[in-house]
C-alpha atoms as an extended CHARMM CRD file, in Angstrom:
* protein
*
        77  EXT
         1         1  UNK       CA             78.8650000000       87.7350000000      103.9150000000  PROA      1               0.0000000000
         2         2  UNK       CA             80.3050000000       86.7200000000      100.3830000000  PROA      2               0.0000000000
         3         3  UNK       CA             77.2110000000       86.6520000000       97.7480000000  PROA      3               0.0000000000
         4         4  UNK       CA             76.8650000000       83.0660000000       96.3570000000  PROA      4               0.0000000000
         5         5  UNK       CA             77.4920000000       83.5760000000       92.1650000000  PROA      5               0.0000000000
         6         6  UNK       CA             74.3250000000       83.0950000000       89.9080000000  PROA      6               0.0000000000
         7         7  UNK       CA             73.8540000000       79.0730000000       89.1150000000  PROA      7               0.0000000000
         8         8  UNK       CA             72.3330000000       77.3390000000       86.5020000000  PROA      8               0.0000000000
         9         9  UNK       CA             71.1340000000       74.0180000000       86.6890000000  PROA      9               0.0000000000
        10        10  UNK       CA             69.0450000000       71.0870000000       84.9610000000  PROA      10              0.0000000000
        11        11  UNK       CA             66.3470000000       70.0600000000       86.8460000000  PROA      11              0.0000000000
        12        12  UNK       CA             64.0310000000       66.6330000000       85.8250000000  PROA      12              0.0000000000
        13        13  UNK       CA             65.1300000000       68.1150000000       81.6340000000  PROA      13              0.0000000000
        14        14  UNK       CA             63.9090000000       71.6660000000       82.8490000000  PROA      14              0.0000000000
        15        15  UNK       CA             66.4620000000       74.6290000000       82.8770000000  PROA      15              0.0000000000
        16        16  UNK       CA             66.7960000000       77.4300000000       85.4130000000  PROA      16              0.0000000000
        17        17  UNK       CA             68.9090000000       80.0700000000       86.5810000000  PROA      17              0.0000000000
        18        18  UNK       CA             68.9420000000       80.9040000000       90.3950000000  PROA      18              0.0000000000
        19        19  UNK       CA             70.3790000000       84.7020000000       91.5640000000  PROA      19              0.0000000000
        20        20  UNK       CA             70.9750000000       85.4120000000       95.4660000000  PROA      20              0.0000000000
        21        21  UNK       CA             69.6490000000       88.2710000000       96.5780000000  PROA      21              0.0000000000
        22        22  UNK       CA             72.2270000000       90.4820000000       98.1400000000  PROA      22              0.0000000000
        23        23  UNK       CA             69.5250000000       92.1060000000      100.0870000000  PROA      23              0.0000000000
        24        24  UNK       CA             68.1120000000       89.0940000000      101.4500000000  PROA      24              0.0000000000
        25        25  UNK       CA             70.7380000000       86.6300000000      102.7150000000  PROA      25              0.0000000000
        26        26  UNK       CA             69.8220000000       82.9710000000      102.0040000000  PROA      26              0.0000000000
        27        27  UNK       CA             67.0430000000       84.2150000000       99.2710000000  PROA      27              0.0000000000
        28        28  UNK       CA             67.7750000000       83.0290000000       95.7390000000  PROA      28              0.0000000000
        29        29  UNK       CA             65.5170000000       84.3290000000       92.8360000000  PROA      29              0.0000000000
        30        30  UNK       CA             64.8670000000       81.3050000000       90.5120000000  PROA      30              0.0000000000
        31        31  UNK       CA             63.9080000000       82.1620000000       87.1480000000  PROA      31              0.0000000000
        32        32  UNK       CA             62.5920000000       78.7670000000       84.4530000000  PROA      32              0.0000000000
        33        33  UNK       CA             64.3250000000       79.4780000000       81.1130000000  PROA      33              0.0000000000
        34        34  UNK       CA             62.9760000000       76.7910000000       79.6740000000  PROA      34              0.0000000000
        35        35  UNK       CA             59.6950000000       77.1510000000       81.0940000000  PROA      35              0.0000000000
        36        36  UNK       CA             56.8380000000       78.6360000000       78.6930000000  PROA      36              0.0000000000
        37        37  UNK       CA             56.5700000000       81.6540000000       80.4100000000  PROA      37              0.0000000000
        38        38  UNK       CA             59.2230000000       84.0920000000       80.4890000000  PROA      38              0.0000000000
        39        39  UNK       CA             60.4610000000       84.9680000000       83.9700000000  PROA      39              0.0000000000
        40        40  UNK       CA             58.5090000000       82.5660000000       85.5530000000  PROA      40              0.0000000000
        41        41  UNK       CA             59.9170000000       81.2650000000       88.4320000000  PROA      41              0.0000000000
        42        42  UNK       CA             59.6610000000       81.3590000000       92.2770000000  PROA      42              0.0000000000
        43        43  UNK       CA             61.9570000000       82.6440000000       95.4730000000  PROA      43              0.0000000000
        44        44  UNK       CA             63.2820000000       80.4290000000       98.4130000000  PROA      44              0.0000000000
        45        45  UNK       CA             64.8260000000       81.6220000000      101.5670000000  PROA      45              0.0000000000
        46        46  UNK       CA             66.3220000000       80.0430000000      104.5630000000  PROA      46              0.0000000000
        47        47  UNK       CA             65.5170000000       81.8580000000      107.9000000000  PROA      47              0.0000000000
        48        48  UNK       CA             69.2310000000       81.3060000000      108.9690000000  PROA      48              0.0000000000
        49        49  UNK       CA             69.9570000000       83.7270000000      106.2900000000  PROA      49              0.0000000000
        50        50  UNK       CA             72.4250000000       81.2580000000      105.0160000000  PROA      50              0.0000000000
        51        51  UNK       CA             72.9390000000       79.7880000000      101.4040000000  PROA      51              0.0000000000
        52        52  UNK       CA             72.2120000000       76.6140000000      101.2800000000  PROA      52              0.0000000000
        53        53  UNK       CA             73.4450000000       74.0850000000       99.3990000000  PROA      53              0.0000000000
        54        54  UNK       CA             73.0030000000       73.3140000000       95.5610000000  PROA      54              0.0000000000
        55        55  UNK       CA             71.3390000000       70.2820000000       96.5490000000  PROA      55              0.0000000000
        56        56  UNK       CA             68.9420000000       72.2110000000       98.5080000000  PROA      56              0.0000000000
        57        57  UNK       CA             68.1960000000       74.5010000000       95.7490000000  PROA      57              0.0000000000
        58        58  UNK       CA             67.9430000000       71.6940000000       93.4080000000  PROA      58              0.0000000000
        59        59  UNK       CA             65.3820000000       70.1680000000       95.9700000000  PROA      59              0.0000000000
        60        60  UNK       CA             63.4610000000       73.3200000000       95.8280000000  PROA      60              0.0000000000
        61        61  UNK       CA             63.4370000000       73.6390000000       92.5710000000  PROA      61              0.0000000000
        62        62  UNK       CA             61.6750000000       69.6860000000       92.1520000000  PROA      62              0.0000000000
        63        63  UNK       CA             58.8910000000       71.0740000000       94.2270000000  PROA      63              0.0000000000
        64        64  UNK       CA             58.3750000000       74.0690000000       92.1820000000  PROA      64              0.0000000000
        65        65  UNK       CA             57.9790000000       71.8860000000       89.1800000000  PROA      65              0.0000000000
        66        66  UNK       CA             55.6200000000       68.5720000000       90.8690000000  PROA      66              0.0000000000
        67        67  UNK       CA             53.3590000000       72.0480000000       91.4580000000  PROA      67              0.0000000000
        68        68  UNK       CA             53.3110000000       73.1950000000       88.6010000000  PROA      68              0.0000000000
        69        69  UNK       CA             49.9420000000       72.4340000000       85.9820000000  PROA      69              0.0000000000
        70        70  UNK       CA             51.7160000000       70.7790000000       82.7330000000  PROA      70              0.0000000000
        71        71  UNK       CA             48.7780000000       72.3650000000       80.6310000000  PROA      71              0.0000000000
        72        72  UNK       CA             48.8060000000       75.6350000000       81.7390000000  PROA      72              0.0000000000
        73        73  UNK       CA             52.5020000000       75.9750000000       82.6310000000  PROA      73              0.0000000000
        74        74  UNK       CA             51.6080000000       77.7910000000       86.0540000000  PROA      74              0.0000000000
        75        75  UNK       CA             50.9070000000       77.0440000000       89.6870000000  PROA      75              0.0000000000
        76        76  UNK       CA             46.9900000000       77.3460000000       89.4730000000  PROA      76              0.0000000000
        77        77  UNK       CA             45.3950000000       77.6450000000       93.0410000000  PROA      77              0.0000000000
């Protein structure tokens, strides 16, 4: 299975930078550079160990942020 090269994308004015894990398949590593935290991020895997689409990740990615506490910069429980 051919490893997926790293992406970076634009997300609602946020940047990020997504990795696949070549020891997971279908697991990217997403990393906010623009974020206030450095290597802050989250991980996303699809249990057909498949890839998904850039839309998908983008997707993903949305979520992440709609979770995310604008004064804090975090996911707070």
């Amino acid at each position: 299975m051919e490893i997926p090269e790293a992406i970076d994308m634009v997300v609602d004015g946020e940047t990020f930078r997504a990795v696949a894990d070549p020891d997971q398949p279908g697991a990217w590593h997403v990393d906010w550079t623009s974020g206030p935290h450095a290597g802050y991020g989250f991980s996303t895997r699809r249990s057909d160990e498949v890839w998904g689409p850039r839309a998908e990740l983008e997707a993903a990615t949305r979520n992440f942020l709609e979770q995310v506490d604008p004064a804090t910069g975090y996911i707070e429980d």
